[in-house]
C-alpha positions as CSV (number, residue, x, y, z in Angstrom):
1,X,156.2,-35.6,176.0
2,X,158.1,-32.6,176.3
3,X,160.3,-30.9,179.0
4,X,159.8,-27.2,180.1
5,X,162.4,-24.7,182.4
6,X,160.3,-22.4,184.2
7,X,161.4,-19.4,186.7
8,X,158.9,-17.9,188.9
9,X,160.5,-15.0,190.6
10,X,159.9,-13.1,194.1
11,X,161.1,-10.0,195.4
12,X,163.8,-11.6,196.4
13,X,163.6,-15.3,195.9
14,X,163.6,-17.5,192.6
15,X,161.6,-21.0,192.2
16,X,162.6,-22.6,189.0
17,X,160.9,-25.9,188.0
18,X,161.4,-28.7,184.8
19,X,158.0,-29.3,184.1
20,X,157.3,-32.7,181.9
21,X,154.5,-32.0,179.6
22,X,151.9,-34.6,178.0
23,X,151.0,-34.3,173.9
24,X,147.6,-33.9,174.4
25,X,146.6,-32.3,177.8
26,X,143.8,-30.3,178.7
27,X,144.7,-29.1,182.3
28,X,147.7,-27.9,183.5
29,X,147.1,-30.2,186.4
30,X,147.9,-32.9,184.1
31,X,151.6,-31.7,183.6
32,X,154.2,-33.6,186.3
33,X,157.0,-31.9,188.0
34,X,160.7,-33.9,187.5
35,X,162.6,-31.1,189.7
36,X,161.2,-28.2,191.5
37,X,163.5,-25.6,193.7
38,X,164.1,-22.2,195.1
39,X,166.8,-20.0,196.0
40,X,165.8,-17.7,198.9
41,X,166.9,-14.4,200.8
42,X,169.3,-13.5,198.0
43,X,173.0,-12.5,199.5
44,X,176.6,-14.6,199.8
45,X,174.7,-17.2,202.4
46,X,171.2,-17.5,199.8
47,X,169.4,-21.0,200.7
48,X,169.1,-23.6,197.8
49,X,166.1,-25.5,198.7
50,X,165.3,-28.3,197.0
51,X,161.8,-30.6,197.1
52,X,160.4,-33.3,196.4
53,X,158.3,-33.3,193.1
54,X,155.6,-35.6,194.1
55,X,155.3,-33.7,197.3
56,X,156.3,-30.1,196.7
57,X,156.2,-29.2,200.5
58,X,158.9,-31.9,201.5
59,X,162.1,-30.5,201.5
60,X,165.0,-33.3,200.1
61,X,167.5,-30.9,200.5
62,X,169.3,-27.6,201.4
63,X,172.6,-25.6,200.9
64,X,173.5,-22.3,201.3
65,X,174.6,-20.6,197.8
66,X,176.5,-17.6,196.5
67,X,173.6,-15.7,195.0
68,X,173.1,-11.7,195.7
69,X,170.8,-11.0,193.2
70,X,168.0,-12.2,190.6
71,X,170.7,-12.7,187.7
72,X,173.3,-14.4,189.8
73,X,170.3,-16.6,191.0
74,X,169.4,-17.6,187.7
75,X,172.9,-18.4,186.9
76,X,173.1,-20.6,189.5
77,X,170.2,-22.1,188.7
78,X,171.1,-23.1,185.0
79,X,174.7,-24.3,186.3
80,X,173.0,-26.5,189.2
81,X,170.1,-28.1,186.7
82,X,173.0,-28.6,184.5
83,X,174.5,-30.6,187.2
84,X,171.1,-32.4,187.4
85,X,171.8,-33.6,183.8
86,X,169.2,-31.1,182.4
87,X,170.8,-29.9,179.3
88,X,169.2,-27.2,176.7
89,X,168.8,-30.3,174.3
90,X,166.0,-31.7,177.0
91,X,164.1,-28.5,176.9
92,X,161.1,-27.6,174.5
93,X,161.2,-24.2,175.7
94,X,161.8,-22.0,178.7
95,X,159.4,-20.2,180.6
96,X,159.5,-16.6,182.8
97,X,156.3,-15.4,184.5
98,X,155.7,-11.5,184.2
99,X,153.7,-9.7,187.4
100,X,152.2,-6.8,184.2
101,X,151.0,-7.3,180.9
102,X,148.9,-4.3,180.8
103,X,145.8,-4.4,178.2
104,X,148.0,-6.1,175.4
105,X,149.0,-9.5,176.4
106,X,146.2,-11.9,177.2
107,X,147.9,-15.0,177.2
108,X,151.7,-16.8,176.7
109,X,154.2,-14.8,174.5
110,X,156.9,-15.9,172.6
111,X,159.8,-13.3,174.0
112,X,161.0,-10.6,171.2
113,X,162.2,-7.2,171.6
114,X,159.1,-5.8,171.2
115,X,157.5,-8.1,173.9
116,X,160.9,-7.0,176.0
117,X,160.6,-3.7,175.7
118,X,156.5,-3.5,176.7
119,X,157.9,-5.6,179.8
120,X,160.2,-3.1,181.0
121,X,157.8,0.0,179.8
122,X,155.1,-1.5,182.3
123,X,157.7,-1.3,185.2
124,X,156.1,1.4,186.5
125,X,153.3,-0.2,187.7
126,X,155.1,-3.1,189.4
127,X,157.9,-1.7,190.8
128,X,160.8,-4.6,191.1
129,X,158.5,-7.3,189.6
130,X,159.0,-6.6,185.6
131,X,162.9,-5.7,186.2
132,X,163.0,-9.1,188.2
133,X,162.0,-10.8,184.9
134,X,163.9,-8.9,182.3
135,X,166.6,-10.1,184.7
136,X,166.2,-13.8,184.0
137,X,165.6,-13.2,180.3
138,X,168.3,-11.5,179.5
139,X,170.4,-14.5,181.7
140,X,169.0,-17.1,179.4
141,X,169.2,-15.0,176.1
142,X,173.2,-15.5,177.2
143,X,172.9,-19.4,178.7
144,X,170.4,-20.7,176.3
145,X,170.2,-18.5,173.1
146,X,168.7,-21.7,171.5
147,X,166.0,-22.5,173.1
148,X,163.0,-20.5,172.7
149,X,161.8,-18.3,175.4
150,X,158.0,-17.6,176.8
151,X,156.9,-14.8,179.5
152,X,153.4,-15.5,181.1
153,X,151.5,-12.7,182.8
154,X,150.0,-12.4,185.6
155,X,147.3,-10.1,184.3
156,X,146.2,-12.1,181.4
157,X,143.3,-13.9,182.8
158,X,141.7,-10.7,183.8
159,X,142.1,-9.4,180.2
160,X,137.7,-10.6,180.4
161,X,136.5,-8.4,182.9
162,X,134.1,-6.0,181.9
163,X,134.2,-2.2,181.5
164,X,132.1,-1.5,184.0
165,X,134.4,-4.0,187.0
166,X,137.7,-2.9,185.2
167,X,137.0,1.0,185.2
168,X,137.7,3.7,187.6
169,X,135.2,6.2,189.1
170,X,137.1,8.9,188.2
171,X,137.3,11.4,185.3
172,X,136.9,9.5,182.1
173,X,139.4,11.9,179.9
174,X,142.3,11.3,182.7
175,X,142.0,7.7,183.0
176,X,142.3,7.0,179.5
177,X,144.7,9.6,179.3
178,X,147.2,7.5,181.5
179,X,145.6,4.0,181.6
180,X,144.5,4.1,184.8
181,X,142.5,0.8,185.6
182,X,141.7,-2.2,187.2
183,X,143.9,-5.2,186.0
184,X,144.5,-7.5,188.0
185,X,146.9,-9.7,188.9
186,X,147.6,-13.5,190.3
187,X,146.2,-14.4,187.2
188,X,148.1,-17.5,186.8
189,X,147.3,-19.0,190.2
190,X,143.1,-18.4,189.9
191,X,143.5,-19.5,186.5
192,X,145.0,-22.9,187.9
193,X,142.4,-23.2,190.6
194,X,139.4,-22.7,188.4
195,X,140.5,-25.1,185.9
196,X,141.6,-28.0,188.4
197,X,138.0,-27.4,190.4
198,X,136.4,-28.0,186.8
199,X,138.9,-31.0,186.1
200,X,138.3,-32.1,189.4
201,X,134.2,-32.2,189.7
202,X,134.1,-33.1,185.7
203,X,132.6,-29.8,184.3
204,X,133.4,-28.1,181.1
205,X,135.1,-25.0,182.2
206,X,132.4,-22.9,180.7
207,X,129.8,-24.1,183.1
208,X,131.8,-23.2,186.4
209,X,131.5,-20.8,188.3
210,X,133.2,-19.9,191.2
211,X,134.9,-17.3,193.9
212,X,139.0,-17.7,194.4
213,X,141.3,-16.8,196.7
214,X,145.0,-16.6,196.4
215,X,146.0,-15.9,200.0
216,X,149.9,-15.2,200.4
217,X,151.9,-12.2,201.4
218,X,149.9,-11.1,198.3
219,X,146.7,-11.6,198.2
220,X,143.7,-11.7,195.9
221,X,140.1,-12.9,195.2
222,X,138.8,-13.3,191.5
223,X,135.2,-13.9,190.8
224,X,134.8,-16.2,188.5
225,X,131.6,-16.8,185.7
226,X,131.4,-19.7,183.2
227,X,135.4,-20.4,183.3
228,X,136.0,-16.1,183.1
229,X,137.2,-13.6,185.3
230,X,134.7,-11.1,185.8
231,X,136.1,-9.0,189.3
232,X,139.0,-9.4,190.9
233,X,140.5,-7.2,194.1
234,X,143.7,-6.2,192.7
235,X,143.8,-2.9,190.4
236,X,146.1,-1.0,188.2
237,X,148.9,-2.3,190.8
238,X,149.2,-5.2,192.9
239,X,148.6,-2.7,196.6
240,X,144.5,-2.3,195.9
241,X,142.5,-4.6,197.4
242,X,143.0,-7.6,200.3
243,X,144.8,-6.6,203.6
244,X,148.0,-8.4,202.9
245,X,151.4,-9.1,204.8
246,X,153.4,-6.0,204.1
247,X,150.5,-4.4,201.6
248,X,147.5,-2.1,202.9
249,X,145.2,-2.9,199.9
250,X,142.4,-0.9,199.7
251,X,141.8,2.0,201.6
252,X,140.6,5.8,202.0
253,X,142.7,7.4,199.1
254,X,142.4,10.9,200.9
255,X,144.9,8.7,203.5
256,X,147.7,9.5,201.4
257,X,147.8,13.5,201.0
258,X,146.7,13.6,204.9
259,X,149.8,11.1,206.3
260,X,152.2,13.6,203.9
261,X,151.2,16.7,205.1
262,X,151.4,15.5,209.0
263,X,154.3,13.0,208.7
264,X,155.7,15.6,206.6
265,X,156.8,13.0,204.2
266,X,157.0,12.5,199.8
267,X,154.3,10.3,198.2
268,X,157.4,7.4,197.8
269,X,157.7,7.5,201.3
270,X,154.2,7.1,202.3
271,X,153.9,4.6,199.5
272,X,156.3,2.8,201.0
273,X,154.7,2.6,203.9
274,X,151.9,1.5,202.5
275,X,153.6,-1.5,200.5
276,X,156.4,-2.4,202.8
277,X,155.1,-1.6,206.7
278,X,151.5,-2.7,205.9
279,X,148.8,-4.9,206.2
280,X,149.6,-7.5,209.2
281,X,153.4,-6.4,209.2
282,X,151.9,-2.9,209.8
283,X,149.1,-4.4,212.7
284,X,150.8,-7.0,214.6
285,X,154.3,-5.8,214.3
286,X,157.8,-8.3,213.6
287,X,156.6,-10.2,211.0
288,X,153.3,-10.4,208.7
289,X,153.7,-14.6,208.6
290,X,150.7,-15.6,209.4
291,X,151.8,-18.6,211.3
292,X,154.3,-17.3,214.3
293,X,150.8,-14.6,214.3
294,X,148.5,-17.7,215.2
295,X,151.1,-18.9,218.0
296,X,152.1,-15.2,219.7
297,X,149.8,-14.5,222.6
298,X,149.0,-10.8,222.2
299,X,146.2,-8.4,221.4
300,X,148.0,-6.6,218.3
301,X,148.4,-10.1,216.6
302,X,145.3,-11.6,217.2
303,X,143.9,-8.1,216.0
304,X,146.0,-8.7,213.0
305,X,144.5,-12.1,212.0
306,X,141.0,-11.0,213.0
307,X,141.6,-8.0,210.5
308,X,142.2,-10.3,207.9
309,X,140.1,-12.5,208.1
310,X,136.9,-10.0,208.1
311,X,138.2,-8.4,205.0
312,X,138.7,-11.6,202.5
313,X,135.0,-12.6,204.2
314,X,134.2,-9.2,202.7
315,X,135.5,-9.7,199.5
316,X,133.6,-13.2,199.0
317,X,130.6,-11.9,199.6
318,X,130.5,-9.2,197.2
319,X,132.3,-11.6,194.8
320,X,129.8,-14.2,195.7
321,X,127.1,-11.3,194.6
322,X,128.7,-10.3,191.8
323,X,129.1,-14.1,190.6
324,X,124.9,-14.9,191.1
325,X,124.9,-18.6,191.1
326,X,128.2,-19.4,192.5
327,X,129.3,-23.4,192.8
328,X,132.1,-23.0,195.5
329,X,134.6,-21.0,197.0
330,X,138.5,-21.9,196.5
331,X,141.0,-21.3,199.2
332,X,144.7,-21.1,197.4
333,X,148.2,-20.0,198.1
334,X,149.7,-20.8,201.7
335,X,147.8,-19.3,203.8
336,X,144.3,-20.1,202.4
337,X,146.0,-23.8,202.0
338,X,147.5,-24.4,205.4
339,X,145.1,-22.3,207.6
340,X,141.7,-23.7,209.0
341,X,140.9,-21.0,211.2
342,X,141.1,-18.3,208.3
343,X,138.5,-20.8,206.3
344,X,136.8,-20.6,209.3
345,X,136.4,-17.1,210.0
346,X,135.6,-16.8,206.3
347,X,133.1,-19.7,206.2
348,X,131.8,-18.6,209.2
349,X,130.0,-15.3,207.3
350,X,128.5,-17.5,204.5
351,X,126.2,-19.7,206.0
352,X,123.4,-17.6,204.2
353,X,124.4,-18.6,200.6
354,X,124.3,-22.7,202.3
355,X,127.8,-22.9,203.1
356,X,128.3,-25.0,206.4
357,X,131.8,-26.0,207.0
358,X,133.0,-29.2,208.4
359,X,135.7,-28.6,211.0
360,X,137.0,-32.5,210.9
361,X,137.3,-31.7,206.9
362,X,139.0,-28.0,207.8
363,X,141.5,-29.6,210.2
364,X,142.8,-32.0,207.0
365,X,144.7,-29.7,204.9
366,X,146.9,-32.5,202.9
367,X,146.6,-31.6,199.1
368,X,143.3,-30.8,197.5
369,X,140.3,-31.0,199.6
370,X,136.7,-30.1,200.0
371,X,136.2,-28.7,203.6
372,X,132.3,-28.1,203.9
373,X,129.7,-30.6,204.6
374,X,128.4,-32.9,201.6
375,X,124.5,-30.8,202.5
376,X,126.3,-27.1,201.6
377,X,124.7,-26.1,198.7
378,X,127.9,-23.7,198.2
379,X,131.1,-25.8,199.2
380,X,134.3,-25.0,200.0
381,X,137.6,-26.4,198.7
382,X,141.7,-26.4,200.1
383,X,143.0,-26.1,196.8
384,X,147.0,-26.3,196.4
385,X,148.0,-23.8,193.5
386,X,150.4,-25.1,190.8
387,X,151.7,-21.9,189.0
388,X,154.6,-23.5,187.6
389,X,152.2,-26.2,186.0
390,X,150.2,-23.6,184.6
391,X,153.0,-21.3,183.2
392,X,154.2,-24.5,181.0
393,X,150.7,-25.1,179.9
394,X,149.9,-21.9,178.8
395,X,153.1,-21.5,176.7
396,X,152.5,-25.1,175.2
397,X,148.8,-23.8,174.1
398,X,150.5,-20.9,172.7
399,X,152.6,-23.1,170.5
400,X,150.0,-25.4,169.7
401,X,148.2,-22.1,168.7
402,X,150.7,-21.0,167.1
403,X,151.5,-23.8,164.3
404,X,148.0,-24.3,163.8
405,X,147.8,-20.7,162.6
């Protein structure tokens, strides 16, 4: 049995876990949760919420906390734990998850310089994200200079995909030039779902085959062959693909020049529009939270959800194409969690590969569930995503790995 600290950072929020491992597990499902909390809206007044491990939805309590950024977050996060009588003797190892990895990181690292300093080179391509994690790093380097320290990356699962899903239609000479291609991202979360869906149904990973979806205010779908990630919507950054709360995803690329020369505006400012005052922000207007959407009584929001909707049940059917023989489809993250009308709209489009959904089964959203009828040939899951789990079971493989070296 072993204890893991890991930090799991927004764009401007921090959800920090202690993670109790097993000696011998096989699924990061297996792992328990003894404390799991976030600080939120970083300022003077942040919100401390903490939850219930067995029932990480229930919130046991709340406080506002002095915390205006991602360093003085983690701070306060190591100072409260150690309140909690979590001490760095408790903890195997501590654990950060990185948005980019680029092409050289496929799995769990043990953090050096040279692992820091391809963290921070790879900014670029996720503005705020990589910085966010160097932040925490360099935090615990100070607060725990003992206790060894692993970064997870998002784009490590997709490190499979194959040349022909991962490269760009563009000149060959300038994309390899720059790196320009598709890698991915979410990794962590369709990583978790694929492997609790073959925990769950009792198949070795290498016979499943499935279509994800990690539904958030980012949002992705993976296709999935024989345990592997073979597709996935999200490119060189984290804006191609899905509509998304804030984020366009993918669109007409000539968009870009033509909003600059007749808003008269610089590519960062169209890009922010793009990332920032997107998607169902961008549609519905106020806010892209896809539940105060499914309750407003207006055209632009219903337009908003519809929008949405249409383009994930896009994206599964290509995925489901690409796939050939596909078992189910897995809805993650909040939304696809919590929403039965989006696995309805989705569901709705796929009655031609035998999925038929069950709207009693929809309505029941509590945990891990399968919401089409026991006659689909394709079913459809509710499947709650555990990246904290997962982030503390791939850096326990990777020091299994390691010694065994």
């Amino acid at each position: 049995m072993a204890d893991a600290l890991v930090f799991n950072p927004g764009s401007n929020s921090l959800k920090f876990e202690v993670v109790r491992l097993t000696d011998n597990q096989r699924f990061a499902g297996e792992a328990t949760k003894r404390i799991t909390a976030a600080i939120e809206e970083f300022g003077d007044e942040a919100t401390l919420s903490v939850f219930d491990p067995s029932r990480p939805r229930q919130l046991a309590h709340s406080e506002k906390v002095k915390a205006p950024d991602m360093k003085a977050a983690t701070d306060f996060a190591l100072r409260w734990l150690k309140d909690q009588k979590v001490s760095a003797d408790s903890l195997a190892f501590t654990a950060v998850r990185v948005v980019h990895g680029g092409v050289k990181y496929d799995g769990a690292t043990r953090v050096t310089d040279e692992v820091l300093h391809d963290i921070e080179a790879l900014e670029e391509l996720a503005p705020l994200h990589n910085e966010s994690s160097l932040q925490i790093l360099g935090v615990l380097a100070q607060r725990l200079p003992d206790t060894p320290a692993y970064v997870t990356f998002d784009t490590a699962f997709h490190r499979t995909l194959p040349e022909e899903a991962w490269r760009y239609p563009i000149e060959r000479e300038a994309a390899d030039r720059h790196g320009i291609r598709k890698f991915g991202f979410h990794g962590l979360s369709h990583r978790f779902m694929v492997e609790q869906y073959a925990r769950t149904v009792g198949k070795p990973l290498g016979e499943v085959s499935v279509v994800t979806l990690h539904l958030e205010s980012g949002c992705s779908a993976s296709a999935i062959v024989k345990g592997r990630s073979v597709d996935t919507t999200m490119g060189l950054t984290p804006l191609e693909g899905l509509m998304m709360g804030s984020r366009s995803g993918s669109i007409d690329p000539a968009i870009i020049p033509y909003l600059m020369h007749k808003e008269k505006q610089t590519v960062e400012e169209v890009m922010k529009l793009l990332n920032k005052r997107s998607g169902m922000l961008g549609i519905a207007g106020g806010t892209l939270d896809t539940r105060v959407l499914e309750k407003r009584d207006d055209e632009a929001a219903r337009l908003a959800l519809r929008m949405f909707s249409y383009r994930v049940r896009l994206a599964v059917g290509a995925y489901l194409a690409a796939v050939g023989d596909a078992q189910a489809v897995l809805f993650g993250g909040g939304i696809g969690e919590d929403s039965p009308w989006l696995r309805a709209g989705v569901c709705e489009g796929l009655r031609g590969w035998g999925l038929e959904l069950d709207p009693a089964l929809n309505r029941s959203t509590e945990g891990q569930v399968v919401v089409s009828t026991p006659a689909s040939r394709l079913q459809a899951w509710a499947m709650p995503v555990e990246e904290g789990l997962q982030m503390a079971h791939e850096c326990q493989l990777s020091i299994k790995n390691a010694g065994n070296s």
